[in-house]
C-alpha positions in Angstrom: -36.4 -43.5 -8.3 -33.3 -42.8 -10.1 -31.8 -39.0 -9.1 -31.0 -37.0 -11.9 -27.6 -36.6 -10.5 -25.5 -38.7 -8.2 -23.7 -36.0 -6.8 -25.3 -32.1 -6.8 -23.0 -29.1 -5.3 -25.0 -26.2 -4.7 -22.4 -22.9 -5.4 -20.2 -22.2 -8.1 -17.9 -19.9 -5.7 -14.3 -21.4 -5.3 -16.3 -23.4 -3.0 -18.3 -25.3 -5.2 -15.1 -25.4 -7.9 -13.2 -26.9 -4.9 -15.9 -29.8 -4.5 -16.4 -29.9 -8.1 -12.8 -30.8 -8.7 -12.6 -33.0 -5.8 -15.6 -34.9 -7.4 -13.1 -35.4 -10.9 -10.5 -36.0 -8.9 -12.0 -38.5 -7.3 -13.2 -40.3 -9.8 -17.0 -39.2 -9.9 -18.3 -37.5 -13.1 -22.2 -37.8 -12.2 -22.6 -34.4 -10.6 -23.5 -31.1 -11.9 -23.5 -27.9 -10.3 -26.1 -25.2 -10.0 -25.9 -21.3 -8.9 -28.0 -18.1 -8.9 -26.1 -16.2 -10.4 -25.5 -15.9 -14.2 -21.4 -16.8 -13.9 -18.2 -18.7 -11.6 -17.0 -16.9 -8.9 -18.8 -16.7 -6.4 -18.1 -13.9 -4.3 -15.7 -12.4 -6.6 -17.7 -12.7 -9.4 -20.4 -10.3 -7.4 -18.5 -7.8 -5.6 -17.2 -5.4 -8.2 -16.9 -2.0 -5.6 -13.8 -0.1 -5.9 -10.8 -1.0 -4.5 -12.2 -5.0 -3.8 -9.0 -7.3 -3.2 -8.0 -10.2 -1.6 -7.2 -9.4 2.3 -4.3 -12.5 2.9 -1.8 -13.4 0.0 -2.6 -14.9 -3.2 0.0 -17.4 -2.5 -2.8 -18.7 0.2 -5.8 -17.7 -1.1 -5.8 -20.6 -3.8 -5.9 -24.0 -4.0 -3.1 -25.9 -2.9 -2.8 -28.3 -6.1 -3.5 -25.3 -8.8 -0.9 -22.4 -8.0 -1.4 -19.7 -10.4 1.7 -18.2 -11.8 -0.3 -15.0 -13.1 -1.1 -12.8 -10.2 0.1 -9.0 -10.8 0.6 -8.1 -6.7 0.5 -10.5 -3.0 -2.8 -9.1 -3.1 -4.1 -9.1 -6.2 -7.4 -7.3 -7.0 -10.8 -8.5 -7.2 -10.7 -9.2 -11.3 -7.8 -11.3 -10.8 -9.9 -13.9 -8.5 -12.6 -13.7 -10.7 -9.9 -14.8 -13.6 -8.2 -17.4 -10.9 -11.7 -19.0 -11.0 -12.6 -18.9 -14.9 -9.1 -20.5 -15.2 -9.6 -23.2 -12.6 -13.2 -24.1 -13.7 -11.6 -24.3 -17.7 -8.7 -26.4 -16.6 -10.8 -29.1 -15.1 -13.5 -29.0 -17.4 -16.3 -28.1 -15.7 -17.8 -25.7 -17.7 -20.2 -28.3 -19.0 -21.2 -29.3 -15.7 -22.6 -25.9 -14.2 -26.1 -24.3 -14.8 -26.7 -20.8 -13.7 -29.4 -18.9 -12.7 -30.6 -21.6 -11.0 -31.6 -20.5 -7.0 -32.6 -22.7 -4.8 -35.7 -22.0 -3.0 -35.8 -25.4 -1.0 -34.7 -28.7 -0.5 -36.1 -31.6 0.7 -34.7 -35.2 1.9 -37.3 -38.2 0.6 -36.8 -40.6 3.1 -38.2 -43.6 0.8 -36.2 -42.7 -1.9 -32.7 -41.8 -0.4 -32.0 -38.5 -2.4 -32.3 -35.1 -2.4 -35.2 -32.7 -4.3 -33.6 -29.7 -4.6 -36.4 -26.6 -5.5 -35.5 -24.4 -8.1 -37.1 -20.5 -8.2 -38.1 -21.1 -11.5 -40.6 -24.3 -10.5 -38.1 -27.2 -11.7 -36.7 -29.2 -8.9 -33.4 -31.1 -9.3 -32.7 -34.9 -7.8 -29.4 -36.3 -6.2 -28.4 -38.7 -4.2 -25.6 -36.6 -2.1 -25.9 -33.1 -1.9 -22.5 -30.4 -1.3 -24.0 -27.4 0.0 -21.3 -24.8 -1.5 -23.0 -21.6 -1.0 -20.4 -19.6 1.1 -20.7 -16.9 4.1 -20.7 -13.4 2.0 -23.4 -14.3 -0.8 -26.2 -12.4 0.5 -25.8 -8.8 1.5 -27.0 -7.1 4.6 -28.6 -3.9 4.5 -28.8 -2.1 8.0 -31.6 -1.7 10.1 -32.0 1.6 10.3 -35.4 4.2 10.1 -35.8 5.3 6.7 -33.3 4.6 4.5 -36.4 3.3 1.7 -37.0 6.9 2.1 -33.7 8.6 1.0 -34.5 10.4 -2.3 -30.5 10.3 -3.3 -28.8 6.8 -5.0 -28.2 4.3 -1.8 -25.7 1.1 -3.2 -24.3 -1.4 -1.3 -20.6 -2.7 -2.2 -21.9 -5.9 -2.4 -24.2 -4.8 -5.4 -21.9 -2.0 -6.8 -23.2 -0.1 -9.7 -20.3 1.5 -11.7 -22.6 4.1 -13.6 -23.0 5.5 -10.2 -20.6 8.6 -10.4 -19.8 9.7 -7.2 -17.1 12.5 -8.6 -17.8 15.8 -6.3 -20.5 14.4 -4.6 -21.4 14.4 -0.9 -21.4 10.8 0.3 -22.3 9.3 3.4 -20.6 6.0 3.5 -22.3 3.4 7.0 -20.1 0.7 7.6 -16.0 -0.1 8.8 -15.7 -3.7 8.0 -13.2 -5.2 5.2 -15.4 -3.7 2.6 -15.0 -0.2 3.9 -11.1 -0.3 4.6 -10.6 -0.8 1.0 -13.1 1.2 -0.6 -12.3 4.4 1.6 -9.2 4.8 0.5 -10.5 4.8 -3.3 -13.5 6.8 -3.3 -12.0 9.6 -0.8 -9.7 12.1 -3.2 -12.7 12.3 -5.3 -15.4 13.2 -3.5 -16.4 16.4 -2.7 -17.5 15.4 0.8 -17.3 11.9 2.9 -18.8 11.2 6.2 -17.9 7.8 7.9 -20.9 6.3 10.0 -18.8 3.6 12.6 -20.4 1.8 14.8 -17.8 -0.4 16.0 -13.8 0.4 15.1 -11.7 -2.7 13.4 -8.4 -3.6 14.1 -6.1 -3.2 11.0 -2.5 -3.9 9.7 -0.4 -2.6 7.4 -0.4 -4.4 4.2 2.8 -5.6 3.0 1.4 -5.5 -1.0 3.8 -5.3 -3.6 3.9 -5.7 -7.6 5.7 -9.1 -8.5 7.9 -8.9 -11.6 7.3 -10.5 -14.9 10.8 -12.2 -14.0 9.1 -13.9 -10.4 6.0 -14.9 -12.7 8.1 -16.9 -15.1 10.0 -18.6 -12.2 6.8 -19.6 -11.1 5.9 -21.3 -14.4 9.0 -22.9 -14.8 9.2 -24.0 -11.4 5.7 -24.2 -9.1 7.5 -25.9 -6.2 8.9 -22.5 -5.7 5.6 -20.4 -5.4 4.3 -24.1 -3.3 7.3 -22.8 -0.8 6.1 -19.0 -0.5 2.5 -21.1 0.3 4.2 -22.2 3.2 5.6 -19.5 4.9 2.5 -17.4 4.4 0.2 -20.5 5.7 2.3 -20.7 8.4 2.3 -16.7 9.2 -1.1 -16.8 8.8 -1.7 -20.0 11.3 0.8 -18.5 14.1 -0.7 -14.9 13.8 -4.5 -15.3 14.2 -5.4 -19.0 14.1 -3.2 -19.5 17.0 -3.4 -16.5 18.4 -7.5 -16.8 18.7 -7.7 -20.2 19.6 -5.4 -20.9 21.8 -5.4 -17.3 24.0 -5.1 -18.5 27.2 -2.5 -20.0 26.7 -0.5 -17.5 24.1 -2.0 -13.9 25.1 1.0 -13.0 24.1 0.0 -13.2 20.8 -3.0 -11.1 20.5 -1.5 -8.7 22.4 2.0 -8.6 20.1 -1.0 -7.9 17.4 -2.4 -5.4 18.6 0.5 -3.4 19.5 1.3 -3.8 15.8 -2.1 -2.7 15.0 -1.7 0.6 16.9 1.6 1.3 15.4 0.7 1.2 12.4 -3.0 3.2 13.8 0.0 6.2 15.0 2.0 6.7 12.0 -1.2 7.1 9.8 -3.0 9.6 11.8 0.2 11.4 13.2 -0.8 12.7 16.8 -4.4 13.8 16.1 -5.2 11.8 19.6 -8.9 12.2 19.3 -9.6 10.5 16.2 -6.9 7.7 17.3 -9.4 6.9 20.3 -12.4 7.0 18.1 -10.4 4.2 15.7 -8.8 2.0 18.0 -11.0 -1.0 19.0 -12.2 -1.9 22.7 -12.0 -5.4 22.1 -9.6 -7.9 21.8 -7.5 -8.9 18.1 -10.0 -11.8 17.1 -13.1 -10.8 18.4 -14.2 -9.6 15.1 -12.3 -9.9 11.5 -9.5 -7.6 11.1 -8.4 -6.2 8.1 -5.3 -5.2 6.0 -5.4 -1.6 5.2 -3.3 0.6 2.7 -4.2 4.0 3.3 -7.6 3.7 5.2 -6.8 5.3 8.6 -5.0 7.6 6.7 -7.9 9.1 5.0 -10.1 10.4 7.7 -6.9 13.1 7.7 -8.2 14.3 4.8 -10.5 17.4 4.8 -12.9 16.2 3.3 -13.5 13.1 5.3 -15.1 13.4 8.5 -15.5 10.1 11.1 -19.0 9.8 12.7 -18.8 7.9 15.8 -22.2 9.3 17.1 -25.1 6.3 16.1 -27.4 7.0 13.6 -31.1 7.8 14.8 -32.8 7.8 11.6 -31.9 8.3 7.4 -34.2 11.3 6.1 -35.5 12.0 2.6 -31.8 14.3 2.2 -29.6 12.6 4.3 -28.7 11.1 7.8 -29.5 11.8 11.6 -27.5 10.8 14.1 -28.7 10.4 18.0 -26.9 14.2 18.8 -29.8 15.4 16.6 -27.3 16.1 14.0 -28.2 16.3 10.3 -26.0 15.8 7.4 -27.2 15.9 3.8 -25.5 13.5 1.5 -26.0 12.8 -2.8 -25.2 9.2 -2.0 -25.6 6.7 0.9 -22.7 3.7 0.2 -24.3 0.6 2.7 -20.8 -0.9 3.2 -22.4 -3.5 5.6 -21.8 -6.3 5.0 -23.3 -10.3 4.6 -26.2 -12.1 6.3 -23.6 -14.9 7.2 -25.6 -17.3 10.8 -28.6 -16.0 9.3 -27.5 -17.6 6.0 -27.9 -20.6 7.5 -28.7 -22.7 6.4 -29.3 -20.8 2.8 -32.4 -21.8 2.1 -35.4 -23.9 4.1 -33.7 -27.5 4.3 -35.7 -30.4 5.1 -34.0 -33.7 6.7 -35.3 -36.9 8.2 -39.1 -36.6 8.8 -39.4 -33.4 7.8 -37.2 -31.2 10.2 -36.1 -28.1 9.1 -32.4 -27.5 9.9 -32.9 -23.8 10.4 -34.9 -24.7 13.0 -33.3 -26.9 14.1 -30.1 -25.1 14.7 -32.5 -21.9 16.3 -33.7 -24.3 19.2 -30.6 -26.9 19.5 -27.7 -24.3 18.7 -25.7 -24.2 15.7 -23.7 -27.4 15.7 -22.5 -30.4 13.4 -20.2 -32.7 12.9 -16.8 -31.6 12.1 -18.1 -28.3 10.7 -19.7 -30.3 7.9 -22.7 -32.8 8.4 -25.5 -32.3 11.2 -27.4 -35.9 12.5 -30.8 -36.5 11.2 -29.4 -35.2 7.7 -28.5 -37.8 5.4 -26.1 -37.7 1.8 -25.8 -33.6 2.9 -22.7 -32.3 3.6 -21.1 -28.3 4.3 -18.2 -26.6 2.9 -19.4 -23.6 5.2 -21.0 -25.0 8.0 -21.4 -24.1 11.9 -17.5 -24.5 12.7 -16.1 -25.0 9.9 -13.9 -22.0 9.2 -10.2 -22.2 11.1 -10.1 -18.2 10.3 -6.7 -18.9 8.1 -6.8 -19.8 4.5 -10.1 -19.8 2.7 -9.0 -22.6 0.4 -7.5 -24.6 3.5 -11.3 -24.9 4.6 -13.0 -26.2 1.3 -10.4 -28.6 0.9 -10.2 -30.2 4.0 -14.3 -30.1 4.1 -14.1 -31.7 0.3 -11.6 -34.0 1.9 -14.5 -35.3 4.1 -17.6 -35.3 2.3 -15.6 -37.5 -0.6 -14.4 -40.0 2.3 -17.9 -40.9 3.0 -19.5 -40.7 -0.3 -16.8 -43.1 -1.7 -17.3 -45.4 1.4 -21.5 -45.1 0.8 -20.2 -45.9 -3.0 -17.8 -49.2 -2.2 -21.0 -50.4 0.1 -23.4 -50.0 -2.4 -24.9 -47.9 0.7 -27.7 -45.1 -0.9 -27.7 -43.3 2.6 -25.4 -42.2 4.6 -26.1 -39.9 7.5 -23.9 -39.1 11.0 -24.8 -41.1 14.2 -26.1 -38.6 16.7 -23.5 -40.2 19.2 -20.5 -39.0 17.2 -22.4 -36.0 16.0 -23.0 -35.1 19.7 -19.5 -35.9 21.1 -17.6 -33.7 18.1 -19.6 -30.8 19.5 -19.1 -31.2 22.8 -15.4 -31.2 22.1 -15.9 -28.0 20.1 -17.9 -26.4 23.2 -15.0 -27.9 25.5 -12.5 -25.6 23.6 -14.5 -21.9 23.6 -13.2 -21.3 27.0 -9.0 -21.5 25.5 -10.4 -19.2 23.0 -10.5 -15.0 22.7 -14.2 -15.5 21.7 -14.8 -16.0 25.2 -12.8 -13.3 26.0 -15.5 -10.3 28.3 -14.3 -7.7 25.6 -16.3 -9.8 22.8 -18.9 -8.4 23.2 -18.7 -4.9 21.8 -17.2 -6.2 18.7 -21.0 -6.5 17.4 -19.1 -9.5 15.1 -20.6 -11.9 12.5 -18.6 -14.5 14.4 -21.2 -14.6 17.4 -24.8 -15.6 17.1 -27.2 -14.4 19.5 -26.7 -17.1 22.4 -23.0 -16.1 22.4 -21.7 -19.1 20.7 -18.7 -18.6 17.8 -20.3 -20.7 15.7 -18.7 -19.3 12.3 -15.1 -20.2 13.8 -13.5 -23.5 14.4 -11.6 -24.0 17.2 -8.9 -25.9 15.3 -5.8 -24.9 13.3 -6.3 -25.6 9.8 -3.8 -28.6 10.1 -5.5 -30.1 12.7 -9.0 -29.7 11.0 -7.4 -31.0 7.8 -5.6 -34.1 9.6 -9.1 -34.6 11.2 -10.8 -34.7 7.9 -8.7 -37.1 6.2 -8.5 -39.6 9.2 -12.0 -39.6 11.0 -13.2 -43.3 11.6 -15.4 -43.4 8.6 -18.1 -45.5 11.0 -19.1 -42.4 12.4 -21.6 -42.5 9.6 -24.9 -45.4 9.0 -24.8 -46.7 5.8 -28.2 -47.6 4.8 -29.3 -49.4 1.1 -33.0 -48.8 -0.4 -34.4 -52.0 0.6 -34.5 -51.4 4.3 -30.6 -52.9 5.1 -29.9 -50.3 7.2 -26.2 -50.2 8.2 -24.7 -51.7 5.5 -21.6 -53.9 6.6 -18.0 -53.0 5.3 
């Protein structure tokens, strides 16, 4: 059976641009790529809520070989993303090359065949030969678990699914959630409501922003010359590497680090409340910097000294038809409930049922075996199928650092499956083991391991206490890892039965 497509990346987020380009790049133009939703973008082409930004510099949040001159601020806003990835997918033609509205409800490996049906909700199916899952961490949003809330009679959005009809202008909202969302949508909704309640159930550690216009005179330099914004790249990669990469994997070692953080953090925490010492103990975290995501903040922990906010530290028993209920049996009617909770992101994984080798189910099997894989990108006993986001795959430093070094990998192999004429290609469960028993070995350097963890209710940790959704790597490592792994860590089979096709 010929596949439809040599090549299918699933995402059109900068994740699936990333391997999209990489496929050009590369040299292969039999690929196309398929998303649910009806545009590029990914993430930023969903989350519209006010306030939305990019939470490290623009100068590392892109990709390294397309700088883009345009950006208004450090950090620019949401649009600006969204724009960064209409321009990116334009530049390198791959408009022609991505279908919408196309979600994937499964996917199946045919053994016989080599290739990849990919189930579409609309009843077609797709074939490929090698598959780039591209589908991200915050792509479905998490609604909390809490009694009632399909009974509140009032408008309930989440900022994942913002509706900007939604006036909320003199209202009385109840807003559940303190992640990254919340810190920048606080600040922006606050002077204009007539009432906001807070509902935390676990504080986050923040740092001042350092955000700041750029002139129409830096912008130009930055056409004219791109080496120079390439150089501002490399001082925020490297901040961004010593600060939390470093600091979280390597804490045993550096302590010094986290704690340096978070005496930052609480700096900052005292000049934005000024001396109310109650609320400062209700904000500050009892957890160590890296447990959980932090945030840049401009203005959040300054808002709940405004009258009209109110932090709720007290957990929320049940939502009623008018309002919420929290455990001190107190009531508190609200107009609006904002869900600023976040992403199914382990449970997300994988995205949809996936089914390798004889018909397991990688779901299931990362429920019973743990999550693992190979270098945060391929699991054994699934051929031609490869991760940007994948069970240790993240570094926690630049976004764009992760998809190329994962792109970097997946291309190694299917160029080497390519040059031997090789229609399989799958990890041997020896080198798949072995890479995650090094990654296991390194947990106990980490903060992850760290007693305090465990309050930080954190999307990092899955339910055996593993940290799967963070490499234990810096992102140079994981990139010099990715371009130099021996590539006969994989089999390479041909239809026919030769299995392990010779160099």
């Amino acid at each position: 059976m010929t596949p439809d497509h040599e090549v299918l990346v699933i995402g059109a987020g900068f994740s699936g641009i990333g391997a999209a380009i990489g496929l050009r790049r590369a040299g292969i133009e039999d690929f196309a790529v398929i998303d649910e939703q009806d545009d590029a973008g990914g993430s930023w082409h969903a989350n519209t809520y006010p306030g939305i930004a990019v939470d490290i510099t623009a100068f590392s949040y892109s990709f390294a070989f397309e700088p883009f001159p345009s950006w208004s601020r450090a950090f620019p806003p949401g649009a600006e993303l969204k724009a960064y990835a209409d321009h990116c997918v334009d530049k390198y033609g791959l408009r022609p090359r991505l279908r919408f509205n196309a979600r994937v409800v499964r996917a199946v490996y045919d053994d016989a065949e080599h290739l990849w049906q990919v189930f579409l909700e609309d009843g077609t199916a797709v074939t490929a030969r090698f598959v780039i899952c591209a589908t991200g961490w915050l792509t479905k949003p998490k609604a909390p678990a809490i009694e009632g809330l399909d009974r509140f009679k009032g408008d309930v959005v989440h900022t994942a699914a913002w509706d900007h009809s939604l006036e909320l202008t003199d209202r009385s909202v109840g807003l559940i959630g303190t992640g990254a969302s919340a810190v920048q949508l606080i600040p922006e909704i606050a002077p204009r409501v007539e009432h906001l309640h807070v509902y935390q159930r676990t504080p986050v550690w923040v740092f001042p922003k350092p955000d700041f216009a750029l002139p129409a005179a830096v912008r130009r330099l930055f056409r004219a010359a791109p080496w120079t914004q390439r150089a501002i790249r490399l001082v925020t990669d490297t901040a961004t590497e010593t600060g939390f990469v470093i600091a979280m994997i390597h804490y045993r070692r550096f302590p010094f680090l986290v704690q340096a953080g978070e005496a930052v953090s609480r700096l900052y925490l005292r000049s934005q409340v000024k001396g109310d010492r109650e609320l400062m103990s209700k904000l500050v975290p009892a957890y160590r910097l890296g447990c959980k995501r932090p945030s840049f903040g401009k203005g959040y922990w300054r808002a709940f000294t405004r009258d009209n906010v109110r932090l709720v530290t007290e957990p929320i028993e049940q939502i009623t038809e008018t309002g919420i209920r929290t455990a001190d049996g107190e009531e508190q009617r609200f107009d609006v409930l904002v869900l600023a909770t976040g992403f199914r992101t382990l449970e997300n994984l994988p995205p949809f049922p996936t089914h390798g080798t004889g018909g397991r189910e990688l779901g299931e099997f990362w429920r019973t075996e743990r999550f693992q894989s190979y270098e945060g990108t391929s699991v054994k006993g699934f051929p031609n199928l490869w991760f940007i986001v994948g069970p240790y795959s993240f570094t926690g430093g630049s976004w764009f650092g992760m998809i190329d070094y994962q792109v970097t990998h997946a291309l190694r192999v299917i160029g080497e499956a390519r040059r031997r004429r090789a229609t399989q290609a799958v990890v041997r469960p020896e080198k798949h083991d072995g890479s995650f028993r090094r990654t296991l070995r390194r947990q106990p350097d980490t903060v992850f391991l760290h007693e305090s963890c465990r309050r930080s209710n954190s999307y990092y940790f899955d339910e055996r206490g593993d940290a799967p959704a963070v490499r234990p790597a810096s992102t140079y490592e994981a990139a010099w890892r990715a371009g130099h792994f021996d590539l006969d860590d994989y089999r390479y089979d041909r239809l026919g039965g030769q299995r392990d096709a010779t160099r």
